[in-house]
KEKE-955622 format. One record per residue: chain; x, y, z of N, C-alpha, C in turn; residue in one letter; residue number from 1. Coordinates in nm, 2 decimals, always signed. Layout:
   ch     n_c1     n_c2     n_c3    ca_c1    ca_c2    ca_c3     c_c1     c_c2     c_c3   aa     i
    A        X        Y        Z        X        Y        Z        X        Y        Z    a   NUM
...
This chain:
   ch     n_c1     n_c2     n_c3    ca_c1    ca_c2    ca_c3     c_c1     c_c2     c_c3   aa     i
    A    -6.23    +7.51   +20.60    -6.37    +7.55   +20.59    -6.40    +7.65   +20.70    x     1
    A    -6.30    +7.60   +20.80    -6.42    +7.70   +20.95    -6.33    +7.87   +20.89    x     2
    A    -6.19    +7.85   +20.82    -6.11    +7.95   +20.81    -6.20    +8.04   +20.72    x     3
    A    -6.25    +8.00   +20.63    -6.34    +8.05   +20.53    -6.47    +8.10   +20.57    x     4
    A    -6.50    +8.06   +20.66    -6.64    +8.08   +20.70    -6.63    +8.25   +20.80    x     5
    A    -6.48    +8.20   +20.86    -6.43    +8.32   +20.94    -6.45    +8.46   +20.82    x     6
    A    -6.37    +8.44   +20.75    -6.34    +8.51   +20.65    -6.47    +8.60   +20.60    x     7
    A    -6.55    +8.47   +20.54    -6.70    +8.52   +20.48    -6.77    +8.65   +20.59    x     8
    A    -6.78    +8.57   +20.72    -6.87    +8.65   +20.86    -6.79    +8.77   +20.85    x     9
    A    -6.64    +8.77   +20.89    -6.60    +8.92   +20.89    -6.66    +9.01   +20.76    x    10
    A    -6.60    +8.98   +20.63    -6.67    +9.05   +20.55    -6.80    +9.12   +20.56    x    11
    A    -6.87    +9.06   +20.61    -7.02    +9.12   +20.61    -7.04    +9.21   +20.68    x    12
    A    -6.96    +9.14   +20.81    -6.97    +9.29   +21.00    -6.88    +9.41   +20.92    x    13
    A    -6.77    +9.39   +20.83    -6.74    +9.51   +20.79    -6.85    +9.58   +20.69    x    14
    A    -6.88    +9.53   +20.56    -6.99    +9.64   +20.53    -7.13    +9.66   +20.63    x    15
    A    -7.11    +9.62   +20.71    -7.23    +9.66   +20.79    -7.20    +9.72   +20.89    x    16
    A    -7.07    +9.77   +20.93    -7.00    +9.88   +20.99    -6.96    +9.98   +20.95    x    17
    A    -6.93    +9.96   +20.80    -6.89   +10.12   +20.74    -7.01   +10.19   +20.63    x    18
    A    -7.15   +10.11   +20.67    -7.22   +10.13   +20.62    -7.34   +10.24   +20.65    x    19
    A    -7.35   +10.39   +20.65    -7.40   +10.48   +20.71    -7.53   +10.42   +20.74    x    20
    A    -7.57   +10.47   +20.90    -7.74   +10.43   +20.90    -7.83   +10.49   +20.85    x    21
    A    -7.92   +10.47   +20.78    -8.03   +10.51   +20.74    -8.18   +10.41   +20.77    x    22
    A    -8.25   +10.50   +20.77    -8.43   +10.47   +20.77    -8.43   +10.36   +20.67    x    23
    A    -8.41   +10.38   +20.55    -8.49   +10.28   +20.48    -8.37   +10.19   +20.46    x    24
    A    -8.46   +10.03   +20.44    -8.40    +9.94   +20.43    -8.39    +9.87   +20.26    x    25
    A    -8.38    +9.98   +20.17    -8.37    +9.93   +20.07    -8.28   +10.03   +19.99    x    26
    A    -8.23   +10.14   +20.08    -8.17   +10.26   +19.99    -8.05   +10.29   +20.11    x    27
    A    -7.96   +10.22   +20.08    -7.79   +10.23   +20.18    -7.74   +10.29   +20.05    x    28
    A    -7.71   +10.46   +20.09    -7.57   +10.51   +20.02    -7.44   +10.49   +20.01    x    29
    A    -7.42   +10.49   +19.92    -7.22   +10.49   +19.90    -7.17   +10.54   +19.98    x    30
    A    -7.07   +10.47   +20.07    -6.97   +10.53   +20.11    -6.86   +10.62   +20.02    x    31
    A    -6.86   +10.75   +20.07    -6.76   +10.86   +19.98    -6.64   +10.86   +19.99    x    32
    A    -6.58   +10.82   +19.88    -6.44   +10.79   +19.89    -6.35   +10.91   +19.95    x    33
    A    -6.37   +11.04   +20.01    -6.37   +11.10   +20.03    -6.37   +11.13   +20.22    x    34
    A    -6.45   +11.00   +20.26    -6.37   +10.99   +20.39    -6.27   +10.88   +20.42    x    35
    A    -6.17   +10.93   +20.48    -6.06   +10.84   +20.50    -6.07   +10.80   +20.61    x    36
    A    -6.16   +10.85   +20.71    -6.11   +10.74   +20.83    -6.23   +10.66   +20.84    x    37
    A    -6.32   +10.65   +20.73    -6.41   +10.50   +20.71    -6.33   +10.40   +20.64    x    38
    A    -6.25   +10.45   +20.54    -6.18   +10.40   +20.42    -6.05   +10.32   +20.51    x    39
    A    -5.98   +10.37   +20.62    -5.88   +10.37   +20.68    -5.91   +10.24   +20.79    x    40
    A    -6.04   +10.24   +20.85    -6.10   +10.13   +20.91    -6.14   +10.00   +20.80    x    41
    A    -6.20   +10.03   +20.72    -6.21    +9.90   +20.66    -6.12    +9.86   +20.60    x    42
    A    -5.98    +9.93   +20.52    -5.88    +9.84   +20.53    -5.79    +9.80   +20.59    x    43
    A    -5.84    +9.90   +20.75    -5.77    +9.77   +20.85    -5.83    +9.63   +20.85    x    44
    A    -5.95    +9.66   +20.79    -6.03    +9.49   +20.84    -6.05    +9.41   +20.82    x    45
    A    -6.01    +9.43   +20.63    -5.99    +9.38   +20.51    -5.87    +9.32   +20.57    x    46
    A    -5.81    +9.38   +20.61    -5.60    +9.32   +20.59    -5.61    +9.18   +20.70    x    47
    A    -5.71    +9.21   +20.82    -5.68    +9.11   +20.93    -5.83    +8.98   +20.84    x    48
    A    -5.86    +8.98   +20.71    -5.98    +8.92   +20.70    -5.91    +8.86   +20.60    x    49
    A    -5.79    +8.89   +20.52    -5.69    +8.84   +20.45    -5.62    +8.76   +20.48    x    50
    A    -5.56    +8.78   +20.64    -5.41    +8.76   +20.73    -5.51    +8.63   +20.82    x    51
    A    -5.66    +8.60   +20.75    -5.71    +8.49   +20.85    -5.73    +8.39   +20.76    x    52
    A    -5.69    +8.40   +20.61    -5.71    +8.28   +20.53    -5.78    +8.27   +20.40    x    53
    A    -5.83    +8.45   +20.36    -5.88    +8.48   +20.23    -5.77    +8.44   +20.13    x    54
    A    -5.78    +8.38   +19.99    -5.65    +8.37   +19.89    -5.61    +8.44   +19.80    x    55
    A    -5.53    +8.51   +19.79    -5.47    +8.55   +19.71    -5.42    +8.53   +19.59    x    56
    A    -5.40    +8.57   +19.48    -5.32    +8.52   +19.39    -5.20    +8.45   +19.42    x    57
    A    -5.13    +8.32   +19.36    -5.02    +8.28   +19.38    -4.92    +8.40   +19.35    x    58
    A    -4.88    +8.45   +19.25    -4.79    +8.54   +19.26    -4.78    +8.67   +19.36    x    59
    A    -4.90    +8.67   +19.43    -4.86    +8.78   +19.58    -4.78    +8.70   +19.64    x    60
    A    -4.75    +8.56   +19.68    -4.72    +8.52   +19.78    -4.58    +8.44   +19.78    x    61
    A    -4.50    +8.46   +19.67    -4.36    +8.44   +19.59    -4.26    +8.55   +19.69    x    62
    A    -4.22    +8.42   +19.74    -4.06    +8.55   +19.80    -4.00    +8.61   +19.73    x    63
    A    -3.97    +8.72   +19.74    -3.88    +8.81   +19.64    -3.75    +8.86   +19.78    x    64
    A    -3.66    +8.92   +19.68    -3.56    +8.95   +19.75    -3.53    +9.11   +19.70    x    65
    A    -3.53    +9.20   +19.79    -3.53    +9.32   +19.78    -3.35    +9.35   +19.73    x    66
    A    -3.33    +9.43   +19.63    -3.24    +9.42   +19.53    -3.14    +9.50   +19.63    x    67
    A    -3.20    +9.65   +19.69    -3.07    +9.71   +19.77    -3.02    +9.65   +19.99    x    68
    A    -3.11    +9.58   +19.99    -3.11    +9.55   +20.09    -3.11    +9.39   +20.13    x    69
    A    -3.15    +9.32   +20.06    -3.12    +9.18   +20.07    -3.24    +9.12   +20.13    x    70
    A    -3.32    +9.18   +20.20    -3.44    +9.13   +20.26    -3.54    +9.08   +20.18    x    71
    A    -3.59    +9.00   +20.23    -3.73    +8.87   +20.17    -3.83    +8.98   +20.15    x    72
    A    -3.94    +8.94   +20.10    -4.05    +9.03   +20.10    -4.16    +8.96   +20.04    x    73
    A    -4.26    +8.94   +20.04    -4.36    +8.94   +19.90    -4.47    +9.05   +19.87    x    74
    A    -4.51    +9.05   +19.76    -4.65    +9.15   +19.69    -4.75    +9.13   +19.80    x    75
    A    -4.76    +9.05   +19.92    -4.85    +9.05   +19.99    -4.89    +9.10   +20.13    x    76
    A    -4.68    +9.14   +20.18    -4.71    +9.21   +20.25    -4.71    +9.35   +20.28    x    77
    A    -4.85    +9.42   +20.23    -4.80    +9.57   +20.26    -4.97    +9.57   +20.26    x    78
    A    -5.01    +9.50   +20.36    -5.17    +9.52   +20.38    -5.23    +9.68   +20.45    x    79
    A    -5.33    +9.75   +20.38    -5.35    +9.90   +20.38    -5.28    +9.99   +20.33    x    80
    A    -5.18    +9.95   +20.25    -5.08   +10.05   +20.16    -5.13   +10.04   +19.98    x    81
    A    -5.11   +10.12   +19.95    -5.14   +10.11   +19.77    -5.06   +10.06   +19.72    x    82
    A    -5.00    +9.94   +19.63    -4.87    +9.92   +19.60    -4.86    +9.92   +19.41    x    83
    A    -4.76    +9.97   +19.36    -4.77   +10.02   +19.26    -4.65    +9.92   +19.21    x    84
    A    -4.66    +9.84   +19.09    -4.58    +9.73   +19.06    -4.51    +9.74   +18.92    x    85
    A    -4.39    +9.76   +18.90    -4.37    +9.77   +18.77    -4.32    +9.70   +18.72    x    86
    A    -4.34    +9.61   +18.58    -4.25    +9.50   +18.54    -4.15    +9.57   +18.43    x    87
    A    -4.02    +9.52   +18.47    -3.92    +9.62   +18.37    -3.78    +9.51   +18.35    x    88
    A    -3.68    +9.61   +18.28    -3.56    +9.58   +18.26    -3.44    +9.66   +18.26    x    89
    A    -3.34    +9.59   +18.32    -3.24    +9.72   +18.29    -3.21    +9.76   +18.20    x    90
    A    -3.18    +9.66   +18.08    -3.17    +9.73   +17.94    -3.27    +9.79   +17.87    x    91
    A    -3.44    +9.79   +17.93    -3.47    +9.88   +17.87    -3.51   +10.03   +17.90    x    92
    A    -3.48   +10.13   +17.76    -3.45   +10.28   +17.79    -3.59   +10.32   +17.83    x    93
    A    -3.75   +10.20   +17.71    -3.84   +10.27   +17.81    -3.92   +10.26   +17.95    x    94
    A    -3.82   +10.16   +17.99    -3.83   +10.13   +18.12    -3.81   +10.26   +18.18    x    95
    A    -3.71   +10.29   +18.13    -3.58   +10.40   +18.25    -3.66   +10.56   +18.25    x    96
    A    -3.72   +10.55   +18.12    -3.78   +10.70   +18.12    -3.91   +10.66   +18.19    x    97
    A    -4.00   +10.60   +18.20    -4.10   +10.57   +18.30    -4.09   +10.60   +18.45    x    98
    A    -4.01   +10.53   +18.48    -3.95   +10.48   +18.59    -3.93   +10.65   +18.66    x    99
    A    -3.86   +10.74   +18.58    -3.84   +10.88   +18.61    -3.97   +10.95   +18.66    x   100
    A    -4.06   +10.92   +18.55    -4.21   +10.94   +18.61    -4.26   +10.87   +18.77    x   101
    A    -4.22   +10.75   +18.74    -4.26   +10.68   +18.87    -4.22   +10.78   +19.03    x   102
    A    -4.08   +10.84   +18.98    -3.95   +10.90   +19.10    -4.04   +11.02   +19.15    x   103
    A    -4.09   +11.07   +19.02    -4.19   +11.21   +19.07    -4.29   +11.18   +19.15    x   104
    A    -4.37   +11.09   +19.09    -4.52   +11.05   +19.14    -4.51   +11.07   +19.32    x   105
    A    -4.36   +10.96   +19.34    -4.31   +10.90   +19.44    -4.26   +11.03   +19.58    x   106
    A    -4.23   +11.11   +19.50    -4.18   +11.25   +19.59    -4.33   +11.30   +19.61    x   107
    A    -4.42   +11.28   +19.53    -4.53   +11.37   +19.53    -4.66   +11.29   +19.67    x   108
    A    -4.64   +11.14   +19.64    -4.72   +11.09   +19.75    -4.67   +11.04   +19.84    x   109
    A    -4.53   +11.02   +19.84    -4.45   +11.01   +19.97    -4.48   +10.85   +20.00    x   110
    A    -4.43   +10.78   +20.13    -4.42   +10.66   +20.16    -4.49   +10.60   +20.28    x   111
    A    -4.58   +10.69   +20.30    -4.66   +10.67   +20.44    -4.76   +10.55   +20.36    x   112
    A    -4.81   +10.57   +20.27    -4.94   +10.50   +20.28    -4.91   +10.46   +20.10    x   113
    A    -4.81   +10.44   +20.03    -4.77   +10.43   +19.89    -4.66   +10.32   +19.88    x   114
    A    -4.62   +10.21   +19.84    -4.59   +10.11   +19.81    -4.49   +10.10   +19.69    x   115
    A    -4.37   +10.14   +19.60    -4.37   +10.14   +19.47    -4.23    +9.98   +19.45    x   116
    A    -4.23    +9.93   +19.33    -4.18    +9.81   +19.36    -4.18    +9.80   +19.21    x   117
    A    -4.03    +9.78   +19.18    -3.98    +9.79   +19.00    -3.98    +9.62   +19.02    x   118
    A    -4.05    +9.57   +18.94    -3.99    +9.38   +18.91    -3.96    +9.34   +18.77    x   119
    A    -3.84    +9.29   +18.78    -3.73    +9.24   +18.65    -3.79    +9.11   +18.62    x   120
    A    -3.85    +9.12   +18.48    -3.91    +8.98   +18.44    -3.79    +8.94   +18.38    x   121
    A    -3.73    +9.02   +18.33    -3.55    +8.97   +18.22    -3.48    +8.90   +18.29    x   122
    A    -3.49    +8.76   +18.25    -3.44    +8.62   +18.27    -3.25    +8.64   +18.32    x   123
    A    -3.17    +8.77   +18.22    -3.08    +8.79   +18.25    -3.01    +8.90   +18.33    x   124
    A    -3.13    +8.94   +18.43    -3.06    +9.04   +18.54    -3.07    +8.97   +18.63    x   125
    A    -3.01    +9.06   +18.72    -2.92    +8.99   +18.84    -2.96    +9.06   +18.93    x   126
    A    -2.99    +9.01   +19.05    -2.99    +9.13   +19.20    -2.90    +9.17   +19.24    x   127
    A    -2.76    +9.21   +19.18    -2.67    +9.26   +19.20    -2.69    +9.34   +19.12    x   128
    A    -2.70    +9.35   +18.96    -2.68    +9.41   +18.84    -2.82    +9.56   +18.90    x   129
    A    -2.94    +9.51   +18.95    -3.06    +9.56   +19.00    -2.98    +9.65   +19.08    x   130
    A    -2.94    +9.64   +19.18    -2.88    +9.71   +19.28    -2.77    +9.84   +19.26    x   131
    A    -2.69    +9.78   +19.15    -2.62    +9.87   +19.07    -2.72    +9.95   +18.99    x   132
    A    -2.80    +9.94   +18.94    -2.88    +9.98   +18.83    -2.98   +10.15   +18.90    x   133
    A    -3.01   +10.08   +19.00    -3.15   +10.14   +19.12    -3.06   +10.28   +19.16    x   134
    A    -2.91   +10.24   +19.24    -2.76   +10.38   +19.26    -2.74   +10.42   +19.14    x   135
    A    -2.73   +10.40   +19.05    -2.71   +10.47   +18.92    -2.80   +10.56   +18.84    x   136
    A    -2.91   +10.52   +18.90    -2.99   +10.56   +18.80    -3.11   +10.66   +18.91    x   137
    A    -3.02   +10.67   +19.01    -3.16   +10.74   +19.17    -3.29   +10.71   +19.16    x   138
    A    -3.31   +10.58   +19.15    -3.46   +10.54   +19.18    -3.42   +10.46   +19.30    x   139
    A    -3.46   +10.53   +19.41    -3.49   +10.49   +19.58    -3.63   +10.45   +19.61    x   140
    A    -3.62   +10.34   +19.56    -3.71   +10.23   +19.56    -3.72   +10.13   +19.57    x   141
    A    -3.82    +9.97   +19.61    -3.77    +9.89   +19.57    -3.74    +9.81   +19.47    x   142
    A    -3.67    +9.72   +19.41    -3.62    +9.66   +19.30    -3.63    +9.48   +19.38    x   143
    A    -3.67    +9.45   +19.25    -3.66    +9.29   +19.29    -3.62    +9.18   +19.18    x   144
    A    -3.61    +9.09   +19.18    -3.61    +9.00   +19.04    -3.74    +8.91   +19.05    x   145
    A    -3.83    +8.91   +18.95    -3.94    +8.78   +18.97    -3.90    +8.62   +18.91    x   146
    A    -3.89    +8.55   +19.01    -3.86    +8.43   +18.97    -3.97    +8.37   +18.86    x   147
    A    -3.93    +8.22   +18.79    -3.96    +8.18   +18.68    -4.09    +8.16   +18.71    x   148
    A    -4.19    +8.09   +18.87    -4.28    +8.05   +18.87    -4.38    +8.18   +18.90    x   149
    A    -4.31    +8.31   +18.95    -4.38    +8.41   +18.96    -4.42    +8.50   +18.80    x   150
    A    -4.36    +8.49   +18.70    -4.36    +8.54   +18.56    -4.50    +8.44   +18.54    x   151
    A    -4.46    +8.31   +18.59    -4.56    +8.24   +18.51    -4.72    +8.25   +18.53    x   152
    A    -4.71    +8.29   +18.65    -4.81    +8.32   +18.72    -4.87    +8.46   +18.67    x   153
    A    -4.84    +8.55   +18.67    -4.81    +8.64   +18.64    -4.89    +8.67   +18.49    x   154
    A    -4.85    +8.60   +18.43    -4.86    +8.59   +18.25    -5.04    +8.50   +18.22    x   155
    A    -5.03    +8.45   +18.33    -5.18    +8.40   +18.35    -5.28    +8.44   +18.38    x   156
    A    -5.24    +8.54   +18.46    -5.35    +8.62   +18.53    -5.34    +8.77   +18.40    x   157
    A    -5.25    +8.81   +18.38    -5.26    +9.00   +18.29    -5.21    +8.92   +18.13    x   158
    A    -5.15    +8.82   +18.11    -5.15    +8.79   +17.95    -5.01    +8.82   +17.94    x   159
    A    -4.89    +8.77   +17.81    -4.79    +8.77   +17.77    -4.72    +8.94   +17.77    x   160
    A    -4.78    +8.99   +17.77    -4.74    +9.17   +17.79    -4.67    +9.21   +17.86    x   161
    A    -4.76    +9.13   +18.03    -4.66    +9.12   +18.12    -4.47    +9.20   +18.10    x   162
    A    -4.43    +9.06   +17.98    -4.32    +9.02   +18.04    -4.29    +9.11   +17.91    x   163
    A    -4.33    +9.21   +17.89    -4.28    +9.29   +17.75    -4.23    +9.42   +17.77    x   164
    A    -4.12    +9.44   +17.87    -4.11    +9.58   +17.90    -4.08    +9.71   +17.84    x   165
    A    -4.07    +9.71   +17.71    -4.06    +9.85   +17.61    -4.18    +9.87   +17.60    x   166
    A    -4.30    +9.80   +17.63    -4.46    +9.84   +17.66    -4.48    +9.91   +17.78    x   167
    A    -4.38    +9.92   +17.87    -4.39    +9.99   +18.01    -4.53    +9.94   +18.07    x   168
    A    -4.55    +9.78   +18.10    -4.70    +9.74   +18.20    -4.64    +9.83   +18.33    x   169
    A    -4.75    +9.80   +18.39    -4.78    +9.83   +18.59    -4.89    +9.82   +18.59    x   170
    A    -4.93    +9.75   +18.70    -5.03    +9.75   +18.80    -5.06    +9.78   +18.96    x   171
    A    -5.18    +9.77   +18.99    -5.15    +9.86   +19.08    -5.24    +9.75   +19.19    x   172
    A    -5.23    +9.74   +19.29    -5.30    +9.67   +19.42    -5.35    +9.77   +19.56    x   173
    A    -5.45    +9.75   +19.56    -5.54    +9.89   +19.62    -5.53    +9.79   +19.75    x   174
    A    -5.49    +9.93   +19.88    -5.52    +9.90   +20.02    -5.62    +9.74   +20.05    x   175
    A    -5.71    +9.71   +19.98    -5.79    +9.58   +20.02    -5.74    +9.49   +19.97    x   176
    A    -5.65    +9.51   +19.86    -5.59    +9.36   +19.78    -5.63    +9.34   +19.66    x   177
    A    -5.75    +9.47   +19.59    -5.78    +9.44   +19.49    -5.67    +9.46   +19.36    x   178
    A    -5.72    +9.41   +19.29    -5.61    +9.42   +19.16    -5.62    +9.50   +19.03    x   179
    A    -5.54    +9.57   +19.01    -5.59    +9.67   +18.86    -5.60    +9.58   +18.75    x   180
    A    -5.62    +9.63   +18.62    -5.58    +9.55   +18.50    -5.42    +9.60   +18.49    x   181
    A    -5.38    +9.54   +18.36    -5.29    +9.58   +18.33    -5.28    +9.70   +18.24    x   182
    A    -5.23    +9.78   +18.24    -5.16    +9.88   +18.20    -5.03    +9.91   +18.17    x   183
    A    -5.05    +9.98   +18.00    -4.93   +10.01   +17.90    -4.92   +10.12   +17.87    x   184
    A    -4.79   +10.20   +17.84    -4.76   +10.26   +17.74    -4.70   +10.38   +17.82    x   185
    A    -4.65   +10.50   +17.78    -4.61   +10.58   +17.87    -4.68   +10.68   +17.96    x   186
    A    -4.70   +10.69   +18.11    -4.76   +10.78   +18.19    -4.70   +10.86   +18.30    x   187
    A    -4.77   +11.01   +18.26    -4.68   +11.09   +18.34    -4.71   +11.10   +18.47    x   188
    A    -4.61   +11.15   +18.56    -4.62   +11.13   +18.69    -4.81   +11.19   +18.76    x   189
    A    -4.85   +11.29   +18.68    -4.95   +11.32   +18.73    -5.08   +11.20   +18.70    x   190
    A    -5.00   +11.15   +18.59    -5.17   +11.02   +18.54    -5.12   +10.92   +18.67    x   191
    A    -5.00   +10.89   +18.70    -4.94   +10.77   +18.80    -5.04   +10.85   +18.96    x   192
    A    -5.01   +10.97   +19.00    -5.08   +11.02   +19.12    -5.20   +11.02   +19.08    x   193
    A    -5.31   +11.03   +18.99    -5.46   +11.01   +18.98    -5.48   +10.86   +18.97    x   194
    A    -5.40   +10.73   +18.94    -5.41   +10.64   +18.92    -5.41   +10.54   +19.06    x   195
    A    -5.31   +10.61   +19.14    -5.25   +10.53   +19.32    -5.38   +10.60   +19.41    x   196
    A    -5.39   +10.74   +19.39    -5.48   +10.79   +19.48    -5.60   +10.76   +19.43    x   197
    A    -5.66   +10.68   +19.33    -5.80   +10.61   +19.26    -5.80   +10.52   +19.33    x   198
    A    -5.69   +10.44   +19.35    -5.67   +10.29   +19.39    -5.66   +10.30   +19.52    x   199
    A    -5.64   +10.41   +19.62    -5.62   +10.42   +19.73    -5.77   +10.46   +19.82    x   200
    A    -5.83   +10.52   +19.70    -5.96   +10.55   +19.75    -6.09   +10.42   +19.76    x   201
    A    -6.05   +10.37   +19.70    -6.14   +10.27   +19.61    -6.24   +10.16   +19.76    x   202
């Protein structure tokens, strides 16, 4: 309770920090997505108002295992970064042509403040077979496999589609932790860069 209460108070000191002053007390303007170092402060403040006991979805918080490197990770740690999530397969081709889009996007907004993260719902890949797949195929990225309780999870929150990768889903998780819908179907690298930098601004 007291964690929560923490949580709630911060919230408020942040919009009442990045909140421009003005005379009247009934007309506060938008903050313009267009400045970043208001944008850049409050999701520092968001991330420590998170890291004090705000909840996240169960499936942020599912250890994954990074397919070329072996390291643990979860969807939850990359607080102030955009992270761009794709659910895929290695057998599928429209995984693979997507995914090409993704490589551009990826050269285009670089890795300072961008997140990208391929996840294998296909019950029969392997974090080896991933690893082979990622060198093969030059997506220098991360790759992971989602375990059974994280699909399930998963499939509760965005719906059975999820786990349908010739649909090519992604979603995307914006610097505060908010969550996109899900999204289908093929997009080119320039709708993927209007899509991260939307979600980066937000």
């Amino acid at each position: 309770m007291k964690r929560r209460f923490l949580a709630g108070w911060l919230l408020l000191w942040i919009m009442a920090a990045c909140s421009p002053a003005t005379t009247s007390p009934t007309a506060v303007p938008p903050i313009a997505a267009s400045t970043p170092e208001v944008t850049s402060e409050a999701s520092s403040l968001l991330a420590d108002v998170l890291s004090a006991g705000a909840e996240r979805p169960a499936w942020q918080t599912v250890s994954l295992v990074n397919a070329s490197t072996g390291a643990n990770f979860t969807l939850a740690d990359f607080p102030g970064k955009t992270v761009y999530v794709e659910p895929m397969a290695t057998w599928c081709t429209n995984c693979k042509a997507q995914q090409g889009q993704v490589r551009t996007a990826r050269e285009q907004l670089g890795e300072e403040n961008y997140v990208f993260i391929s996840l294998s719902v296909e019950p029969n890949d392997t974090t080896g077979g991933l690893a082979e797949y990622l060198v093969r195929e030059n997506f220098p990225w991360t790759f992971a496999i989602a375990p059974t309780e994280m699909v399930a999870s998963l499939v509760e929150q965005f719906g059975r589609t999820i786990t349908n990768p010739p649909s090519t889903p992604h979603f995307v998780i914006s610097p505060t932790g908010a969550v996109s819908q899900l999204m289908t179907g093929h997009h080119s690298a320039e709708q993927l860069v209007a899509e991260l930098t939307a979600a980066a601004g937000a």
